[in-house]
C-alpha positions in Angstrom: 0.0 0.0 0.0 1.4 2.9 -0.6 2.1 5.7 1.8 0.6 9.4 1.8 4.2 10.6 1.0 4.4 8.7 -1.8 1.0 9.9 -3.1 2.1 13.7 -2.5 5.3 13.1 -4.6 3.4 10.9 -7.4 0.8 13.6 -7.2 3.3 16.7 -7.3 4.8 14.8 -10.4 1.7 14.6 -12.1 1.0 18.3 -11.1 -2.7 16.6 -9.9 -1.7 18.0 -6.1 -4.8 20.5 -6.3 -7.5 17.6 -6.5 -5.5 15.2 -4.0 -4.2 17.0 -1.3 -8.0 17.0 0.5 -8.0 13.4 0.6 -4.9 13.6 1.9 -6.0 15.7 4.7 -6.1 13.6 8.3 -9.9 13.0 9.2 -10.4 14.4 13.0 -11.3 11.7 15.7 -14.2 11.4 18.2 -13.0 11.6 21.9 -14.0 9.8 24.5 -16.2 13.1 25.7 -17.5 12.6 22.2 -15.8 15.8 20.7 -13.5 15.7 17.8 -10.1 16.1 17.9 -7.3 17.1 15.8 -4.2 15.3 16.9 -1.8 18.6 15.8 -3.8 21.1 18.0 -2.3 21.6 21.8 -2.3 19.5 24.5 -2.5 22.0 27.3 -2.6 22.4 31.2 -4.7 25.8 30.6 -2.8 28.3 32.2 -3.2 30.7 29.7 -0.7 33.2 30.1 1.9 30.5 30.1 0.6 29.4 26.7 0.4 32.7 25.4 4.2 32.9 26.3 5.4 29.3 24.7 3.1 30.2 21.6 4.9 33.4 21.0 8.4 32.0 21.8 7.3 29.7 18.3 6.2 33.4 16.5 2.7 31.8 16.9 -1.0 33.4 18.7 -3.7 30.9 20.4 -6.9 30.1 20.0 -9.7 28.9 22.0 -12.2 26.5 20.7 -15.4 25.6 22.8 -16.8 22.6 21.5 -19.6 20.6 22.3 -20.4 16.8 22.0 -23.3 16.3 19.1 -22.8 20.0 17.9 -23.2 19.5 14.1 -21.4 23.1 13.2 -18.3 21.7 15.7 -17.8 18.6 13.6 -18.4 20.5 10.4 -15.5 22.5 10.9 -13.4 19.5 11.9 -14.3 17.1 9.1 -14.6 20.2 6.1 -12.8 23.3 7.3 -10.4 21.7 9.2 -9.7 18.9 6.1 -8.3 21.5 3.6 -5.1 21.7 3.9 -4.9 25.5 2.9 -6.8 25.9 5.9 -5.3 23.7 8.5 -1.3 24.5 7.0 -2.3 28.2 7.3 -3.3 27.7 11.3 -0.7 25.3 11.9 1.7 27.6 10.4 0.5 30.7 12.8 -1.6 29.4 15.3 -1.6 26.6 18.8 -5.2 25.7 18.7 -7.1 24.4 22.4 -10.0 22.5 22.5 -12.4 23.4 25.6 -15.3 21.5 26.6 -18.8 23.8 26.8 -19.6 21.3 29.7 -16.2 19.9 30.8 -14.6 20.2 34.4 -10.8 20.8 33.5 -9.3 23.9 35.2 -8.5 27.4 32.7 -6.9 30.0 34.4 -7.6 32.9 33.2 -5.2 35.9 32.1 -7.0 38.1 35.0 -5.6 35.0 37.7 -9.1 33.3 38.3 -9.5 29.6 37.8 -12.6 27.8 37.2 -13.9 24.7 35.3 -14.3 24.6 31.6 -18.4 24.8 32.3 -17.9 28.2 34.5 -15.5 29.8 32.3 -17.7 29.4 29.4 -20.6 31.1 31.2 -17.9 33.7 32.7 -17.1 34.6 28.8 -20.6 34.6 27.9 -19.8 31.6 25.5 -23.9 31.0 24.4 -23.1 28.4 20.9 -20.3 26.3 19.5 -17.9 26.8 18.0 -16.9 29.7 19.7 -13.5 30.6 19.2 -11.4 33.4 21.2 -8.1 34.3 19.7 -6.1 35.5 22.7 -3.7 38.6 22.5 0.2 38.1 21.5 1.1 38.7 25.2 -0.7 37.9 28.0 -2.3 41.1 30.1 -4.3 41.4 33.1 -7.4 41.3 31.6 -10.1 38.5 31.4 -10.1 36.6 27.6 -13.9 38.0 27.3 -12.1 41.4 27.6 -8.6 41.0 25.9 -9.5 38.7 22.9 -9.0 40.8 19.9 -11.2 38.6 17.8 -14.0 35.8 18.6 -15.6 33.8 16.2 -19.2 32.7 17.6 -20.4 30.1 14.8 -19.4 28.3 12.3 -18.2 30.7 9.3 -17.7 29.6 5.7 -14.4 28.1 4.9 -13.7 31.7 3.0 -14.4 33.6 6.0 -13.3 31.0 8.6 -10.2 31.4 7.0 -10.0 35.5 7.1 -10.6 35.6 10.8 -7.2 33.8 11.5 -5.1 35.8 8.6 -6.6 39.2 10.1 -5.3 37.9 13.4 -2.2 36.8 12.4 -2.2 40.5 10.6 -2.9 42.5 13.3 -5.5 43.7 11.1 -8.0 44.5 14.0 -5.9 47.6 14.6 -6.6 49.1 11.7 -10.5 48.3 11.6 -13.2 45.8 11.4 -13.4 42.5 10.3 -16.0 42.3 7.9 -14.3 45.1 6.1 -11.7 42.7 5.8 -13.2 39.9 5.1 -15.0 41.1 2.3 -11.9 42.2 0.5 -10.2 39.3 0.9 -13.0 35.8 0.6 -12.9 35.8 -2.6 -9.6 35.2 -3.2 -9.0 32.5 0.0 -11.9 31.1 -1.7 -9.8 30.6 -5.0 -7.0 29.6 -2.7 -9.3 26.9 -0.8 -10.7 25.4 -4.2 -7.3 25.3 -6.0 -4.9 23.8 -3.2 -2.8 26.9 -3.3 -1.5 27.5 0.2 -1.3 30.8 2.3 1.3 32.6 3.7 
């Protein structure tokens, strides 16, 4: 049988990388808390000022994802948006990504010193749907994550836009304005990018 990198290579060769590289994509898991999981996001003891430290020390941001088990938009994103490898190279390449449970009991600490579980921090952040995801700052303040994230994605987006949140992160373009501003000048093109293979910087 032969192995995925021998499929890239054969597929490079026959310049046919575009149509192949999504089956090539690794299929997320199910949990035993019945969540799905990618096996290159963070394994993390959620102190989050410490992984906002070790993420920038790698020249990378994190991102918080609340999940919840049978939430069809959660495993949409794992099993589509998370399957394209534009998208997925483009977060691994800028991003540590942590998986919170909506109803779990693990401790976060919070950047503002205050532990609680999973459950209580969600209602602390007003977290109300999955996926939500909080994009925390580069370096770790004072301030609670509902009050320092510079960006939250409540919902599921469309892979085009999905995609725009993390680059206007990883641009620091929420200090220049808004995010649909910027998503509408840029979707099109990611979506070009997301159809034809063609990765991101």
């Amino acid at each position: 049988m032969l192995s995925r990198r021998t499929l890239l290579h054969s597929a490079l060769a026959a310049g046919i990388v575009p149509a192949l590289l999504p089956t090539l994509a690794r299929a997320a898991r199910l949990n035993d808390d019945g969540l799905h999981v990618q096996d290159w996001w963070l394994e993390s003891f959620l102190d989050l000022k410490q992984d906002i430290e070790d993420a920038a020390a790698k020249g990378k941001r994190v991102v918080l994802s609340f999940e919840q088990r049978g939430c069809i938009y959660c495993a949409e994103m794992h099993e589509k948006h998370l399957a394209s490898p534009v998208i997925s190279g483009y977060i691994r390449n800028h991003f540590e990504m942590i998986q919170l449970n909506l109803f779990g009991a693990r401790e976060i600490t919070d950047l503002d010193g205050k532990a609680l579980p999973e459950k209580d921090m969600a209602r602390k952040w007003a977290v109300t749907t999955t996926p939500t995801l909080f994009f925390l700052p580069p370096t770790p303040g004072s301030a609670s994550v509902k009050d320092a994230a510079p960006a939250r994605m409540r919902g599921l987006l469309p892979p085009p836009a999905f995609l725009a949140m993390f680059r206007f992160v990883a641009e620091k373009a929420y200090e220049k304005g808004e995010f649909p501003a910027y998503a509408r000048q840029h979707e099109a093109d990611l979506a070009k990018a997301i159809a034809a293979g063609t990765p991101i910087n």
